[in-house]
MIRO-71524 format. One record per residue (C-alpha): residue in one letter; residue number from 1; x, y, z. Coordinates in Angstrom, 1 decimal. Example, Ala and Ser with C-alpha at 12.3 -4.5 7.8 and 13.67 -1.06 7.14 Angstrom:
REM residues 2
  resn  resi      xx      yy      zz
     A     1    12.3    -4.5     7.8
     S     2    13.7    -1.1     7.1
This chain:
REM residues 371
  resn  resi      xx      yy      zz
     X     1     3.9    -7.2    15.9
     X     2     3.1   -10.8    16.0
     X     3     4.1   -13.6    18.2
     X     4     6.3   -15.3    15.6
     X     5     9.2   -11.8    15.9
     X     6     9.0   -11.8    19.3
     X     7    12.1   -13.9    19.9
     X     8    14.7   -11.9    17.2
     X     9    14.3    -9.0    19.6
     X    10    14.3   -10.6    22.7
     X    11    17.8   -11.6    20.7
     X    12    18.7    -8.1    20.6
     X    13    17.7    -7.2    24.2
     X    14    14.6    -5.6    23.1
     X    15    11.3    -6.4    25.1
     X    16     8.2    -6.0    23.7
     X    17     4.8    -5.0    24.9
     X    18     1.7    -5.8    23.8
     X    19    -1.6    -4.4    24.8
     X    20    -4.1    -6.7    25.3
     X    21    -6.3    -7.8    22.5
     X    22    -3.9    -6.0    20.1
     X    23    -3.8    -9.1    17.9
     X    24    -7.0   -11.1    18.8
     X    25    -9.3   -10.1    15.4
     X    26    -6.2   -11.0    13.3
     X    27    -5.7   -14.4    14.5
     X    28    -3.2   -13.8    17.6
     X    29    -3.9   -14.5    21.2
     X    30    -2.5   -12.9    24.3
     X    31    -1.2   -16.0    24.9
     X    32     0.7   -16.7    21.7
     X    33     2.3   -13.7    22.4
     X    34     3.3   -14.7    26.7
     X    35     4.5   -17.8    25.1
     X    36     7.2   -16.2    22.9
     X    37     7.9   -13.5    25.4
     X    38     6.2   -10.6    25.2
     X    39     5.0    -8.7    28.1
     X    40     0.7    -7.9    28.0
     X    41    -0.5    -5.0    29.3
     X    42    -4.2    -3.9    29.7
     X    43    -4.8    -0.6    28.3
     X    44    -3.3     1.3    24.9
     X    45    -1.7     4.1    27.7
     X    46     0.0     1.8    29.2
     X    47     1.8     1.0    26.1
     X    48     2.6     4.3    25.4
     X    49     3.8     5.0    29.1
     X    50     6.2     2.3    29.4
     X    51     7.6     1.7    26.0
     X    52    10.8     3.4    24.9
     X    53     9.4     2.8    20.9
     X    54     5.9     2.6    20.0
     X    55     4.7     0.3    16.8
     X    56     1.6     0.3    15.2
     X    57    -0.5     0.5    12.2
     X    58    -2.0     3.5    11.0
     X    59    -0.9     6.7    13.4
     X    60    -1.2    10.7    12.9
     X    61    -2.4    11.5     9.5
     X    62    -3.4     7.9     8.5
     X    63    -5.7     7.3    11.5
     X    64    -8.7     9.2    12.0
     X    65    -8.5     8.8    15.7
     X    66    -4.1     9.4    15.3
     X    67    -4.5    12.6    17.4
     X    68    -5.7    10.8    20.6
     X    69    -2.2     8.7    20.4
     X    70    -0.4    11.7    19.3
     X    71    -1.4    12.9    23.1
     X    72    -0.2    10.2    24.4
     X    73     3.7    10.0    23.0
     X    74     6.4    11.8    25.7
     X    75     9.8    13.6    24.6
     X    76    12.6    11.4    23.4
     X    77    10.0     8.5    22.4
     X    78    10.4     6.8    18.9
     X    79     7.2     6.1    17.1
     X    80     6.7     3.9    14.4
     X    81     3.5     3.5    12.2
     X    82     2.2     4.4     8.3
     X    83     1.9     8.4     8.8
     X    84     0.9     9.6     5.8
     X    85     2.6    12.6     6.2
     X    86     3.2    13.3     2.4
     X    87    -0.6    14.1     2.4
     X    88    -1.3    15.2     5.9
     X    89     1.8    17.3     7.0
     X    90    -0.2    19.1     9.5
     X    91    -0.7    16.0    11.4
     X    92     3.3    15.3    11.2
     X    93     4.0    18.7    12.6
     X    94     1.7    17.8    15.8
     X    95     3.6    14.9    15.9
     X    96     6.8    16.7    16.3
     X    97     5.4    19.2    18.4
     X    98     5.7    16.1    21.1
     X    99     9.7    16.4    20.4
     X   100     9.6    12.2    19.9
     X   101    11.7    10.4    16.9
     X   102     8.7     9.2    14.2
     X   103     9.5     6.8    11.4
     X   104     6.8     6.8     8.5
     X   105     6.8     3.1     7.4
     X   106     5.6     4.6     4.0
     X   107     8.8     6.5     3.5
     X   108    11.4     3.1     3.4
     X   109    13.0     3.5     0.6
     X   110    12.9     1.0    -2.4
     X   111    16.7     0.0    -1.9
     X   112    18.3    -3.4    -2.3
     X   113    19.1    -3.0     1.8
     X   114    15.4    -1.6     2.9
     X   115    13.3    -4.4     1.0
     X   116    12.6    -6.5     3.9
     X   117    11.3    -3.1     5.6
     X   118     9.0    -2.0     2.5
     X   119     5.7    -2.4     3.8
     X   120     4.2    -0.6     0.6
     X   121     5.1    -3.3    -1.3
     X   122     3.8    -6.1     1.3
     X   123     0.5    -4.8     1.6
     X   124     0.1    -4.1    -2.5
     X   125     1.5    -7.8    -2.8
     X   126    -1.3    -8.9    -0.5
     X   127    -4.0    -6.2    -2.3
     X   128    -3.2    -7.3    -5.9
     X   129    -4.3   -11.4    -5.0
     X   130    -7.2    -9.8    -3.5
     X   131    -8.3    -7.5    -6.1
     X   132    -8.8   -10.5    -8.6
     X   133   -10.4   -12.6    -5.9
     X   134   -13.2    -9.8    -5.5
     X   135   -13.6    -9.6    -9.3
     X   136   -13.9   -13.0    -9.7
     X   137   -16.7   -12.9    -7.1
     X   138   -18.5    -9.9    -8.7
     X   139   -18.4   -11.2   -12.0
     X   140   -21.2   -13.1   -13.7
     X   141   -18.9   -15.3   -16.0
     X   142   -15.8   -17.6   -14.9
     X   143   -12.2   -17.0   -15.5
     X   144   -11.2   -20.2   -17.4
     X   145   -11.9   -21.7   -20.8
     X   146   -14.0   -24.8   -20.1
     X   147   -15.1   -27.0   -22.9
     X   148   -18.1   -29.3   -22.1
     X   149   -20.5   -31.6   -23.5
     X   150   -23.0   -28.4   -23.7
     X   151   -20.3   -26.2   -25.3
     X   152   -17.3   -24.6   -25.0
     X   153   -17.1   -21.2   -22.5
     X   154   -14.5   -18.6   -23.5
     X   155   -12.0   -17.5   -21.2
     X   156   -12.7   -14.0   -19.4
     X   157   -10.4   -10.6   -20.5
     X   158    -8.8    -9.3   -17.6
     X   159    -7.1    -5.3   -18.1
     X   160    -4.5    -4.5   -15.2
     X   161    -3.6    -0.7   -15.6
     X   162    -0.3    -0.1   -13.4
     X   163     2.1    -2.6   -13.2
     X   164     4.0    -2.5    -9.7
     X   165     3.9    -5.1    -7.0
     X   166    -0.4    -4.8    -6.7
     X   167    -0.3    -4.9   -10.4
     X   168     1.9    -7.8   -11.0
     X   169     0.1    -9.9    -8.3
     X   170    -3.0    -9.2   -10.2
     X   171    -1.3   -10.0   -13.7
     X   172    -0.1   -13.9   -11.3
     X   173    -3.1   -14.5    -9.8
     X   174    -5.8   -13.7   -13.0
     X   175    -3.9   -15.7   -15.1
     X   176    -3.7   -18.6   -12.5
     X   177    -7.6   -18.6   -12.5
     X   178    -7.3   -19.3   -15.7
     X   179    -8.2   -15.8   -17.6
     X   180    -6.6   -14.6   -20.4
     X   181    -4.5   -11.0   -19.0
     X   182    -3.3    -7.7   -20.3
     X   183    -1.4    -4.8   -18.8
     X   184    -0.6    -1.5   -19.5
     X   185     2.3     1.0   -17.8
     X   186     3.6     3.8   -18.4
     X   187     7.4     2.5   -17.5
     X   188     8.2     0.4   -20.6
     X   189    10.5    -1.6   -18.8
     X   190     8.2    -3.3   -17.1
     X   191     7.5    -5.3   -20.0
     X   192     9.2    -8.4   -19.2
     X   193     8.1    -8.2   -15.7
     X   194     4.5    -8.6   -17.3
     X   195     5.4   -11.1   -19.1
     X   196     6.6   -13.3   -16.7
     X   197     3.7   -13.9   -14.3
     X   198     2.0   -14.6   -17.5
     X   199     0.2   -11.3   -19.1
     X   200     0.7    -9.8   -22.2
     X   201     2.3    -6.4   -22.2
     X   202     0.0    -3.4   -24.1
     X   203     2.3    -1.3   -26.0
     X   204     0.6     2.1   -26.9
     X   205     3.2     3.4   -28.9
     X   206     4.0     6.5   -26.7
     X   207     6.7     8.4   -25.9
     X   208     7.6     7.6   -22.3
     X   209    11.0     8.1   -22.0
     X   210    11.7     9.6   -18.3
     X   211     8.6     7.8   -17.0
     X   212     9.7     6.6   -13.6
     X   213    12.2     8.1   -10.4
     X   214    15.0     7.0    -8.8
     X   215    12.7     4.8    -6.8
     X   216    11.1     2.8    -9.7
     X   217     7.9     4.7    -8.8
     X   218     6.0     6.6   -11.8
     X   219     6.2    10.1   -12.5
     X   220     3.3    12.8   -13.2
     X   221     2.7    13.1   -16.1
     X   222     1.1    16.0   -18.3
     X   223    -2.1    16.9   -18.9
     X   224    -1.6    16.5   -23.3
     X   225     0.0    12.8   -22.2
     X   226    -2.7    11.2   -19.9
     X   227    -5.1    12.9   -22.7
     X   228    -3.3    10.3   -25.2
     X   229    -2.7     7.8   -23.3
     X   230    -6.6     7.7   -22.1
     X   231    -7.8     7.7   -25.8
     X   232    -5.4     4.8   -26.7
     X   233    -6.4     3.0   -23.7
     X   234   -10.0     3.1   -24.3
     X   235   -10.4     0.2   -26.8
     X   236    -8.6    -2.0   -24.3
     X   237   -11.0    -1.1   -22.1
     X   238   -13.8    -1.6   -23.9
     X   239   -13.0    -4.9   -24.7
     X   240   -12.4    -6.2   -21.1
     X   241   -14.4    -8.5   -19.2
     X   242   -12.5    -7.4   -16.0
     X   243   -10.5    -4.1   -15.5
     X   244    -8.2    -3.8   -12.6
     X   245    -6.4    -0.5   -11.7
     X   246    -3.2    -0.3    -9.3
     X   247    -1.3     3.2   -10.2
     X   248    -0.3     5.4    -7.2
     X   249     2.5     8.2    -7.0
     X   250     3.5     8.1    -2.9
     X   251     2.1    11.5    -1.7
     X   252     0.6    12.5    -4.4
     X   253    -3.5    11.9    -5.6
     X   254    -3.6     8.8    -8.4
     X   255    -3.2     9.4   -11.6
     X   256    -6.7     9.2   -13.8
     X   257    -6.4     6.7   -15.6
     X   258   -10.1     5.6   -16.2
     X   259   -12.5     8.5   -17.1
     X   260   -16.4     8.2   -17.3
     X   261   -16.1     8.5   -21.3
     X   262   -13.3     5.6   -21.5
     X   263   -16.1     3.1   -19.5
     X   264   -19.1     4.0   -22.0
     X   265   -19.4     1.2   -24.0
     X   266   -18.1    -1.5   -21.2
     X   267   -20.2    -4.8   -21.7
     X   268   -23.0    -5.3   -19.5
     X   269   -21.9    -7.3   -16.6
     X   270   -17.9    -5.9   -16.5
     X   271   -16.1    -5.2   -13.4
     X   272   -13.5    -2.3   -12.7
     X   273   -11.4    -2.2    -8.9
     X   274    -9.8     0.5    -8.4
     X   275    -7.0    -0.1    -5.8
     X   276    -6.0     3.4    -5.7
     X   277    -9.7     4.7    -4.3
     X   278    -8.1     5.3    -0.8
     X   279    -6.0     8.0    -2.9
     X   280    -8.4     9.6    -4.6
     X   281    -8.8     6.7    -7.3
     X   282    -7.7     5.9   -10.9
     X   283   -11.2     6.0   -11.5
     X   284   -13.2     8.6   -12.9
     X   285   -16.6     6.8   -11.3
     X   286   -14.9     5.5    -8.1
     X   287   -16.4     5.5    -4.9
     X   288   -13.9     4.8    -2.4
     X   289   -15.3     2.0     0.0
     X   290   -18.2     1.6    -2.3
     X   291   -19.6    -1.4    -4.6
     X   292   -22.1    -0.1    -6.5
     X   293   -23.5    -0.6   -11.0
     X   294   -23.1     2.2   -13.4
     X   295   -24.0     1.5   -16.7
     X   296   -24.1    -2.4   -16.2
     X   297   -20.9    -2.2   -14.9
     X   298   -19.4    -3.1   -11.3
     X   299   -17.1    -0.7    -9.4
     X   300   -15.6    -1.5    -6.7
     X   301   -13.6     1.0    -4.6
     X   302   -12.1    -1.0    -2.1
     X   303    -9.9     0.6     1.0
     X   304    -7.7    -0.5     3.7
     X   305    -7.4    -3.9     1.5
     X   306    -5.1    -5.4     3.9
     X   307    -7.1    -5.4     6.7
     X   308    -9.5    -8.2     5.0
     X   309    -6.3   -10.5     5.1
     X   310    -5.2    -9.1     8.5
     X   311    -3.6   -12.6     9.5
     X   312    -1.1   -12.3     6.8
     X   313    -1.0    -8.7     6.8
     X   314     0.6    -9.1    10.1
     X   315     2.3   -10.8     9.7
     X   316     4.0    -9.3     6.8
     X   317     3.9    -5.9     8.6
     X   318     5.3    -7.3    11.9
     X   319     8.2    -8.5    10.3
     X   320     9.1    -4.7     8.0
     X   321     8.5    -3.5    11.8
     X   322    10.6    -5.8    13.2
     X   323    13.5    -5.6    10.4
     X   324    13.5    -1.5    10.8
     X   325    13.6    -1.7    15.3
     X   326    16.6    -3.8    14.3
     X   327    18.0    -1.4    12.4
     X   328    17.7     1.3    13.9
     X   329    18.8    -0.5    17.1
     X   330    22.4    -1.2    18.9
     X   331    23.5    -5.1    19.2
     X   332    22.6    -4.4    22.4
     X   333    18.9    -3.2    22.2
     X   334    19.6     0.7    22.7
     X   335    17.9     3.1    20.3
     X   336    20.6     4.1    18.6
     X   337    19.7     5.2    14.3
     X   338    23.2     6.2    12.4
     X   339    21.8     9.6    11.3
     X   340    24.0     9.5     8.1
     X   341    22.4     6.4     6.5
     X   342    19.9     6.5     3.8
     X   343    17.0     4.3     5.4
     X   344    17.2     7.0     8.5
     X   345    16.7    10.2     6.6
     X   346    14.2     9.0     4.0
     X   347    12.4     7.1     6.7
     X   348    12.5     9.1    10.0
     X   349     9.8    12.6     9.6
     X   350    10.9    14.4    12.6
     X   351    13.5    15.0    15.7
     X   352    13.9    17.5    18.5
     X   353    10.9    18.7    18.1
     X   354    11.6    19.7    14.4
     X   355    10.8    18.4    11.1
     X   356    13.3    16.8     9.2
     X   357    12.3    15.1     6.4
     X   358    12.8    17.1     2.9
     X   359     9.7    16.1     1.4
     X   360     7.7    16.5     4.7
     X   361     9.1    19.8     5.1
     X   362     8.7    21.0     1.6
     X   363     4.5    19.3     1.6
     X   364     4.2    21.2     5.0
     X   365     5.4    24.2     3.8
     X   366     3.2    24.2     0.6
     X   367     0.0    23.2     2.6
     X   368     1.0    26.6     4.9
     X   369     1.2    28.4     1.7
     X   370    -2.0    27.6     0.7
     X   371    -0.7    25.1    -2.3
């Protein structure tokens, strides 16, 4: 929560609680929040003994300290954070144990209704502009054609591979620096989306029909496919300055995309970030939270992205936070979710004590299974 969505809940007869400090290293003071309303109190248990809902960041599977809050939630609490429970079900079934309603921010649906709640696309949005920033940093040669009295310097190559909201920021904000920008996805109709930020859309000439869900997300593909589509990708790769990689499939490892083979032959001096390292990496080479040279060439496997922007991460998380208590709240304030609409079942993991999510349940049961 920050200060500024303080007031459209107060609106909605909702008080909010802060503890104290909660906001301090990302630019928001005690006082801001006082001043809009909110109610500080001193210690995290506190927050979780007076508050009807709790909101945070990263709880259960997607905090290595989640368990200590987990103790701390009471039957008949809601709880809303990023969960990870796709890829940590265990740590949604201790969750339930405590018989409290969670909500996995990760989980919002990509719907025309949920997109002010979709915090996987705010925080990719905010990880794609950096991405290019940290290449730009890393790199030994500028972005922009410059032509000067002591010659003319070429513009540098950037490769985005995955082409969803962190890949289309990166497409935007390489090409406003002035580099000349290609990307590759496996969803052809992306094409035009590339296009319009300003890259130029790399066809391989392979058969991708069925490519992407309901949800606009990309599929798995086979092993014979991403054999292909590495090989075709290689020469692109080879003749980057910069190589940017985005692809995730929500609770699910990423997809290779970039093996050890595909980088030999890089130019001395090239950069590759991987923005899928916290998920195992599209990487071959990736070292998730690493910078370090292979071969002359840069990787860097940044994680938790968003937290080196936290103003604006906040900010944009605060308000899919605030947008979803709304939601899931009466005009007047009570909890009250309509247990037949779409946001609530794709979004809420657990209830009574029980798992309810499909895709929860069916991870959970595999992981019990041994799969």
């Amino acid at each position: 929560m920050v200060p500024a969505n303080v007031p459209a809940l107060a609106k909605q007869s909702i008080q909010v609680i802060v503890q104290r400090g909660a906001g301090q290293l990302a630019g928001y003071t005690d006082q801001a929040f006082v001043d809009k309303g909110a109610t500080i109190v001193d210690t995290r248990e506190e927050v979780f003994a007076k508050a009807d809902l709790v909101a945070m960041v990263r709880g259960g599977g997607a905090n290595p300290n989640g368990d200590a809050d987990v103790a701390l939630l009471r039957e008949g609490q809601a709880f809303v954070a990023l969960l990870d429970p796709l890829v940590k079900p265990e740590a949604a079934e201790k969750i339930a144990s405590r018989k409290v309603d969670a909500w996995s921010m990760e989980l919002i649906p990509r719907t025309t209704r949920a997109q002010s709640m979709d915090v996987l696309s705010s925080m990719a949005n905010l990880a794609g502009y950096k991405a290019v920033l940290m290449a730009a940093n890393q790199a030994p040669r500028i972005f922009p054609m410059m032509t000067t009295a002591a010659g003319t310097i070429t513009p540098a190559k950037i490769l985005v591979l995955g082409v969803g909201v962190a890949g289309l920021q990166a497409i935007a904000t390489a090409k406003r620096l002035g580099g000349i920008v290609e990307a590759y996805d496996i969803r052809p109709e992306v094409r035009e989306q590339v296009q319009s930020v300003g890259g130029k859309f790399i066809d391989l000439g392979l058969d991708t029909e069925g490519s992407s869900d309901k949800g606009g997300y990309a599929k798995v593909q086979t092993d014979e496919f991403i054999a292909r589509q590495q090989a075709a990708l290689a020469e692109f790769v080879r003749a980057s300055d910069i190589v940017i990689t985005t692809a995730q499939v929500p609770g699910r490892r990423a997809p290779m995309l970039l093996t050890a083979a595909m980088q030999k032959g890089m130019k001395p001096g090239s950069i590759v970030v991987d923005l899928a390292a916290e998920s195992g990496g599209n990487c071959e080479l990736t070292k998730a939270g690493e910078t370090y040279v292979v071969d002359g060439v840069t990787m860097i496997g940044p994680v938790n992205l968003a937290s080196t922007m936290a103003f604006h991460a906040s900010q944009l998380y605060s308000k899919n936070v605030t947008n979803l208590v709304q939601y899931i709240a009466s005009k007047e304030g009570a909890y009250a979710p309509k247990d037949d609409e779409e946001i609530v079942r794709e979004t809420r993991i657990c209830r009574g004590g029980e798992i309810t999510h499909a895709r929860v349940k069916a991870a959970l049961d595999a992981r019990k299974a041994g799969g």
